[in-house]
C-alpha positions in Angstrom: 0.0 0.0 0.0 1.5 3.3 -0.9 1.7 6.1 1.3 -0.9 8.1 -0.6 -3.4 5.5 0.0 -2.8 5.3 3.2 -3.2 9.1 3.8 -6.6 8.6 1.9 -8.1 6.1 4.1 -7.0 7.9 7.0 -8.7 11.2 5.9 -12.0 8.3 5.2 -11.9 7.6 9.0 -11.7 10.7 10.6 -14.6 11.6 7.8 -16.8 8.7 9.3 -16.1 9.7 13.0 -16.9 13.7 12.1 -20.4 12.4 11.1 -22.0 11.3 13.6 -21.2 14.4 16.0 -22.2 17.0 12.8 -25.4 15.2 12.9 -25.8 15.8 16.6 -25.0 19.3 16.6 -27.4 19.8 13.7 -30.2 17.7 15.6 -29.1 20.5 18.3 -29.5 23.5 16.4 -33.0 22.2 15.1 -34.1 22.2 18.6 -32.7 25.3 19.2 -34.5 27.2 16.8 -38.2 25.1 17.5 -37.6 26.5 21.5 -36.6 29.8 20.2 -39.8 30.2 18.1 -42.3 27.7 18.8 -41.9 27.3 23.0 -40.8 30.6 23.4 -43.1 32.6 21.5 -45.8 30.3 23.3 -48.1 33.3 24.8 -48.8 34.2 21.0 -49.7 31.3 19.7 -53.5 30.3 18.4 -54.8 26.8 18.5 -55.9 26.7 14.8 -54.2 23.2 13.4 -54.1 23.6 9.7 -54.5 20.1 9.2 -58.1 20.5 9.9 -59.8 17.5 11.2 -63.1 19.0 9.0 -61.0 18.4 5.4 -60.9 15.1 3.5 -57.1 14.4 2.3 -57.6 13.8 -1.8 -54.3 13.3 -1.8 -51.8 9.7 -1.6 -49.9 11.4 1.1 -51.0 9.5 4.6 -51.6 12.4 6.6 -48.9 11.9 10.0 -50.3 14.3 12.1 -51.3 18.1 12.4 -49.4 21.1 13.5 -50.2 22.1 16.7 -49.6 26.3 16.6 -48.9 28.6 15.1 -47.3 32.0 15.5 -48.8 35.1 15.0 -44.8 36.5 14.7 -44.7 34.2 11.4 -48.2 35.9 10.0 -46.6 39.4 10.5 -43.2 38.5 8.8 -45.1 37.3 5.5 -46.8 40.5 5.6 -43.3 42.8 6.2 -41.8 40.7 3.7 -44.9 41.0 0.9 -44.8 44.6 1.8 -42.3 46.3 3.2 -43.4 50.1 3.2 -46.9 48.9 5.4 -47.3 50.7 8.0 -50.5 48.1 8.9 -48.9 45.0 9.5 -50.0 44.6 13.1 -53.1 45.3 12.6 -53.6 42.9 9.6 -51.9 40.4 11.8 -54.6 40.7 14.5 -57.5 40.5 11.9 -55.9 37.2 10.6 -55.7 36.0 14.5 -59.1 36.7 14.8 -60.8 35.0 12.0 -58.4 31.7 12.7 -60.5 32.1 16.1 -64.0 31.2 14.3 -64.6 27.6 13.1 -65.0 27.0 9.7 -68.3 25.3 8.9 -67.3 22.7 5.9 -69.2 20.3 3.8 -66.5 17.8 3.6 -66.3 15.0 6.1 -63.7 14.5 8.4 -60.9 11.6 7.8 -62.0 8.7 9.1 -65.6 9.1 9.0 -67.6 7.4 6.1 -70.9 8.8 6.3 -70.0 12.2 7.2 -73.9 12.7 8.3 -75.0 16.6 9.0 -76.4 17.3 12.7 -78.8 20.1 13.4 -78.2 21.6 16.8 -82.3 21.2 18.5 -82.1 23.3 21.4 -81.9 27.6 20.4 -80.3 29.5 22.4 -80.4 33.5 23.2 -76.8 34.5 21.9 -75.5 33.8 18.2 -74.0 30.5 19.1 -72.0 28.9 15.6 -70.7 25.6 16.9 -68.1 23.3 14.7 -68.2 20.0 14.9 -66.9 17.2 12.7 -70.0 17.1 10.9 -70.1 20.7 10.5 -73.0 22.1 11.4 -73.7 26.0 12.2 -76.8 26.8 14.2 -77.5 30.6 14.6 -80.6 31.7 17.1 -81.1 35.7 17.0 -83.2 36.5 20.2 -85.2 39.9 19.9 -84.7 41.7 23.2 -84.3 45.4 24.3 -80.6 44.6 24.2 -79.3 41.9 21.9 -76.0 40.6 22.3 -73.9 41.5 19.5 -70.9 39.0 20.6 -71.1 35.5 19.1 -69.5 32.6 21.5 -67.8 30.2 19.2 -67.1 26.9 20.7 -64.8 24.1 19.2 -64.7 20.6 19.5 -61.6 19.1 18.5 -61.5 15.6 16.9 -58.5 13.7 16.6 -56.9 13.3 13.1 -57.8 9.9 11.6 -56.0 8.0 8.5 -56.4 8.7 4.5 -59.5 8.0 2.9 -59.4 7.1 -0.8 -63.4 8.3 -1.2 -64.7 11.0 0.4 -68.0 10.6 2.1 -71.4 12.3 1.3 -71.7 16.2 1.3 -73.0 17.7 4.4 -75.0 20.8 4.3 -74.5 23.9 6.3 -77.9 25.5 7.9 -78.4 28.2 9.2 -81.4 28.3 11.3 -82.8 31.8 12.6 -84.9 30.9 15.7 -87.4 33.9 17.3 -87.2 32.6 20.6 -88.7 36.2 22.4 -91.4 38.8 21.3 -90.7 42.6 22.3 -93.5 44.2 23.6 -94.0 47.9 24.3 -96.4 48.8 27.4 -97.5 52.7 26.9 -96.9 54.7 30.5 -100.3 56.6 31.4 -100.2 60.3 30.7 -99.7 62.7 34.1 -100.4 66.2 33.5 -101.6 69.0 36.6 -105.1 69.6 37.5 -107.3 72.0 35.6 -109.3 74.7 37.9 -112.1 77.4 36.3 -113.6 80.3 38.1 -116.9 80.5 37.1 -118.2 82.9 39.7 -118.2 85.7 40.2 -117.6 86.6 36.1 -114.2 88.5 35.4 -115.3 92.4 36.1 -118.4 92.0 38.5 -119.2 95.0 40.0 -120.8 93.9 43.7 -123.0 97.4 45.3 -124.9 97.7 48.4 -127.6 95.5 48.8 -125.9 92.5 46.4 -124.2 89.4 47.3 -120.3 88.5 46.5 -119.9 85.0 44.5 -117.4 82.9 44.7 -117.1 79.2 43.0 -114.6 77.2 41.0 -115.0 73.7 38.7 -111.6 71.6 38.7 -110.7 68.6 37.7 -107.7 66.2 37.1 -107.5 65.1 33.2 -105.1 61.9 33.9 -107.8 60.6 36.0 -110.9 61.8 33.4 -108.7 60.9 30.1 -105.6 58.5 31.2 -104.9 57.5 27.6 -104.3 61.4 26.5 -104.6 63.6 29.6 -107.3 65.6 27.3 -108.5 68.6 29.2 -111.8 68.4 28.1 -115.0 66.9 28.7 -114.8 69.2 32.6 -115.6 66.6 35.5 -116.0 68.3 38.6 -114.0 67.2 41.5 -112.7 63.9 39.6 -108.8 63.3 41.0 -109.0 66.6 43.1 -108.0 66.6 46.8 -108.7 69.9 47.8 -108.7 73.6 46.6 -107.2 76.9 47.7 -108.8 80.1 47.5 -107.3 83.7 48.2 -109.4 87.0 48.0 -106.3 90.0 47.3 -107.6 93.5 47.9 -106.0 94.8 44.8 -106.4 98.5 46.2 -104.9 98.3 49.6 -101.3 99.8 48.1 -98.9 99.2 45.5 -99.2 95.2 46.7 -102.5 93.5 47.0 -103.2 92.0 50.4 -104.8 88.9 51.1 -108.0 89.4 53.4 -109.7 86.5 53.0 -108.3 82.5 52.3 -110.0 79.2 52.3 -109.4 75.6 51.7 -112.6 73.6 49.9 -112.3 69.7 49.6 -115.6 69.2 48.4 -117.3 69.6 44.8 -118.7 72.1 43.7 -116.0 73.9 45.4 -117.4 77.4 47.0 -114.8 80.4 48.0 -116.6 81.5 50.5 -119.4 80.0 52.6 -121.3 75.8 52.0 -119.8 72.8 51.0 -121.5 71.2 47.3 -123.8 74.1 47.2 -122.0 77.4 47.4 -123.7 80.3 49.7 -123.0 84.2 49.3 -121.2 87.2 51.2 -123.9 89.8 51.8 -121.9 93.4 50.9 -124.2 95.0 53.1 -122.3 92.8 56.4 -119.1 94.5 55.9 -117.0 91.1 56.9 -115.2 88.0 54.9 -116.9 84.7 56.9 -113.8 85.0 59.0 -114.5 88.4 60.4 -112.2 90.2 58.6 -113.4 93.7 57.7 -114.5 94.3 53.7 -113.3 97.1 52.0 -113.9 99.7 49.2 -112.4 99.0 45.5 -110.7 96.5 43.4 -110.4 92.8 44.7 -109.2 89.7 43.1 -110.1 85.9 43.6 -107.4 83.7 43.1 -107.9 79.5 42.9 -105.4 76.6 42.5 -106.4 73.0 42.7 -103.8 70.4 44.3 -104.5 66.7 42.4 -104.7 62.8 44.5 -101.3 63.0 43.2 -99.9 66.2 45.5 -99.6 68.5 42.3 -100.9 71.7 42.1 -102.2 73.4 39.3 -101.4 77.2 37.9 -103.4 79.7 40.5 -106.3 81.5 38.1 -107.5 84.7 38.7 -110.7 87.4 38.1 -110.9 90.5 39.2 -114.4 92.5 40.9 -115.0 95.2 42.9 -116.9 96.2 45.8 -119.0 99.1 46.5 -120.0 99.5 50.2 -122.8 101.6 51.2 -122.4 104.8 51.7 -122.7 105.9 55.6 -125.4 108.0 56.3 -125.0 111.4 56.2 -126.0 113.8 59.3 -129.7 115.2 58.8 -129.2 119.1 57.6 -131.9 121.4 56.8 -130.1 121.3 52.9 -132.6 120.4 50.7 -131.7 117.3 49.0 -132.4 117.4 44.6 -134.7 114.6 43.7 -133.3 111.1 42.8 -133.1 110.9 38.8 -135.0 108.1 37.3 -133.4 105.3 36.6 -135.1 102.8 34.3 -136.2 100.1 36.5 -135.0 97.9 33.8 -131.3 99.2 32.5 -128.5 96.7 33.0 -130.3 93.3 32.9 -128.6 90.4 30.6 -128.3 87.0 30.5 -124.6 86.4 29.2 -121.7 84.0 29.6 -123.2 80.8 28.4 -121.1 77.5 29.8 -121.5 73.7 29.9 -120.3 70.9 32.4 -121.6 67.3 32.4 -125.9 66.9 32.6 -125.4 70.9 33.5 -125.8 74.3 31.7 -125.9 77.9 33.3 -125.6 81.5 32.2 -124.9 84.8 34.4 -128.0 87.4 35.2 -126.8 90.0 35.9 -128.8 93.1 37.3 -128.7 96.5 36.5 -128.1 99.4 39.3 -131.7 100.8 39.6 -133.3 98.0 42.2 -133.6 94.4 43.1 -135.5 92.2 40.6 -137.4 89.3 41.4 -137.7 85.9 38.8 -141.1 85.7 37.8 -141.5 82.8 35.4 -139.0 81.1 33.1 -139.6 79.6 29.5 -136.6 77.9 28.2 -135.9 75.3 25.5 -133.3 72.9 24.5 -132.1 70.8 21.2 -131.8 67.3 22.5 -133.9 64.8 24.4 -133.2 65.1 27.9 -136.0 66.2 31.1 -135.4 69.1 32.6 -134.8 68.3 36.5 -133.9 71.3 38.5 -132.8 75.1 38.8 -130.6 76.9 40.7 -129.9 80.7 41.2 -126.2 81.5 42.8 -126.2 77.9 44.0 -129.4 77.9 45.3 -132.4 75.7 44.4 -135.3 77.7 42.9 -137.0 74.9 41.1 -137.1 70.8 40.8 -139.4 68.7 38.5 -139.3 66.7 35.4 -140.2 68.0 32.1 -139.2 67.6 28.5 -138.2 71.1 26.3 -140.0 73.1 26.3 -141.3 74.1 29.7 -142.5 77.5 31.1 -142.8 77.5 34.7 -144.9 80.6 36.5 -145.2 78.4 39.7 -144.0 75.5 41.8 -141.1 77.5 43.2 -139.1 76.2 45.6 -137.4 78.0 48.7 -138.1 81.6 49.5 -139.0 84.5 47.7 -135.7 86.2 48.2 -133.9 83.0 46.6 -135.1 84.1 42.8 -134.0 88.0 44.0 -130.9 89.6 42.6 -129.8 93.0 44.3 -128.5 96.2 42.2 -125.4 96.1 40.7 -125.2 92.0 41.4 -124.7 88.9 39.2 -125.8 85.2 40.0 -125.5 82.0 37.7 -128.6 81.1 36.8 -128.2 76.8 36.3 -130.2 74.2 34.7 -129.5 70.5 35.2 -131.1 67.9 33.0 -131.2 64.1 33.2 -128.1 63.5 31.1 -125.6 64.8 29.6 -125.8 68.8 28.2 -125.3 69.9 24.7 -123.3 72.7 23.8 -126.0 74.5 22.2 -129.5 75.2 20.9 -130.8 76.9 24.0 -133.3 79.3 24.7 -134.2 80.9 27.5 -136.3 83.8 28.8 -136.6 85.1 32.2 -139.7 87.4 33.1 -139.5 89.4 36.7 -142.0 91.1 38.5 -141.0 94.5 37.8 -142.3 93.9 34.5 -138.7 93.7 33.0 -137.4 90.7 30.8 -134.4 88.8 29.4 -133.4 86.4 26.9 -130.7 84.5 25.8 -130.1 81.9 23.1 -127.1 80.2 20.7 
């Protein structure tokens, strides 16, 4: 053997003993690098094996297993790599994360399985719930509610991976099945509004002179109790969802501020300002005192109301002015002869106005003129619908009660005193006519005859 040859075999040797330790170190490095970026990248990785077990292998290859992660650090090097000058590549990262998150519905069968045979999920549930299973099937159950979930909870069972299959299996279909598991209803909340309140005596301006009466009476009603649907303030139902009401008499011409001389709290329908409870009694000018003693005075006054609901609220206070003429004292007998009294027609000043409505009721104001007291006579009045006439009142008093259809003249069958149907000088009283049901808003006529020979009529 020459010396060359036995160089060569040497250099043969120390080949064959380097190969084994290259091989180790390279088995080294490869273990190395899967620590470095499998195992220690492990927070970021996302269970989504892309060897799904959902996917038939059409291929010869067996199939030896499925990779178990996968790094979100590789998805965002592809994307630097395919474009260097994005500025996006996180974000695109994270969108790629999330949609390997959701389970892929498929219609092939999994490896392994011959049939491959859809299931429908049965029972709906009230969130958007796809579910993947290895026979694919995605069941999605909206639940109308006043506040849907918008977050779908995907859930994933995972199937081991089984051998080739040289034929894949029957299709399986997809559904989708929307199931309206609730109905949303909407209850409407009943309407609360104030109470309503309405002077209706004495009539805005009355002028109250020796010898009359002073009127005082309001109408007030709650409409969330008379109309809950609405809270309409109309049709007027005296008293209905009122607790109480408050009245104040101001003397407007005490001073630059009025002063209140005279207060009173009514509970009762109709609700009087002054004196009775459901049928209102007068203030005689002539007495010089309020019912509470309190002295009454020359000049402007005012009569303020507000009406306080079963609730606790309290309407808006309403207002009308009148004023009071007290008699004048008596002057000290002189021998200065006195000019005679000009004649004053006995009849000057006398109306029916101010027509009004409220329920099976209807009224207007007489008012008299300033020449003397008149005295109701007889009455003739008519009416537009079919409904008895049952009773009349004068300033809250009963004058007359019967039953009789339109129309109806009555000269006698009076009832109280005489000075019931009497009206002093200067002096206004609602003159009221209640009828078996309810009142219409028109197509009256009336016509009031007094003993002084004067007369009055109203109609609309």
């Amino acid at each position: 053997m020459t010396e060359d040859k036995h160089d060569d075999g040497r250099r043969r040797r120390a080949i064959l003993m380097f190969l084994p330790l290259f091989l180790l170190a390279a088995a080294g490095c490869y273990w190395l690098l899967f620590t470095n970026v499998s195992l220690g990248e492990a927070e970021s990785f996302i269970p989504a094996p892309l060897g799904s077990d959902a996917l038939a292998n059409y291929g010869k290859d067996k199939l030896p297993g499925r990779l178990r992660s996968l790094s979100i650090s590789i998805v965002k090097a592809v994307i630097r790599d395919r474009e260097p000058e994005g500025a996006d590549a996180d974000a695109r990262a994270a969108d790629v994360s999330d949609s390997l998150k959701s389970p892929v519905p498929t219609v092939t069968p999994k490896p392994g399985d011959p049939t491959g045979t859809p299931t429908r999920l049965s029972t709906a549930t009230s969130t958007l719930s796809p579910v993947a299973t290895g026979t694919a099937t995605v069941t999605v159950s909206p639940s109308p509610s006043a506040s849907p979930s918008r977050t779908p909870t995907p859930t994933k069972t995972d199937v081991p991976a089984a051998g080739p299959t040289s034929t894949p299996g029957p299709s399986a279909t997809a559904s989708k099945t929307p199931t309206k598991t609730a109905t949303a209803t909407w209850t409407p909340t009943p309407c609360k509004v104030p109470p309503e309140i309405q002077i209706v005596l004495p009539v805005d301006g009355t002028v109250y002179g020796p010898g009359s009466s002073i009127l005082g009476q309001a109408l007030a009603w709650d409409p969330d109790n008379v109309n809950p649907s609405n809270c309409a303030p109309s049709p007027v139902v005296d008293g209905a969802g009122i607790q109480l009401v408050e009245f104040e008499v101001e003397w407007v011409d005490a001073g630059p501020t009025p002063v209140v001389v005279y207060s009173r709290t009514e509970n009762t329908a109709m609700y009087c300002a002054y004196l009775g409870s459901g049928a209102c009694q007068t203030v005689s000018v002539d007495g010089g005192q309020w019912p509470d003693s309190s002295p009454i005075n020359n000049g402007l006054h005012r009569l303020r109301a507000k009406a306080k609901d079963d609730e606790g609220v309290y309407s808006s206070w309403v207002t009308v002015d009148f004023t009071i003429i007290l008699p004048t004292p008596t002057p000290t007998p002189t021998f200065t002869p006195v000019p005679p009294t000009p004649t004053v027609d006995p009849c000057s000043g006398i109306s029916l106005t101010g027509f009004n409505k409220g329920g099976s009721e209807a009224w207007v104001t007489l008012t008299n003129g300033p020449a003397s007291t008149i005295e109701i006579d007889h009455i003739d009045v008519s009416w537009g619908f079919t409904a008895d006439l049952s009773a009349m009142q004068l300033t809250g008093i009963g004058i007359w009660a019967g039953d009789l259809p339109s129309p109806v003249s009555i000269t006698t069958g009076w009832s109280g005193s005489v000075t019931d149907r009497q009206l002093g000088p200067n002096s206004s009283g609602v003159l009221k006519f209640t009828f078996e049901s309810g009142a219409a808003a028109s197509g009256y006529s009336i016509y009031v005859h007094f003993t002084n020979s004067c007369d009055t009529s109203f109609s609309n």
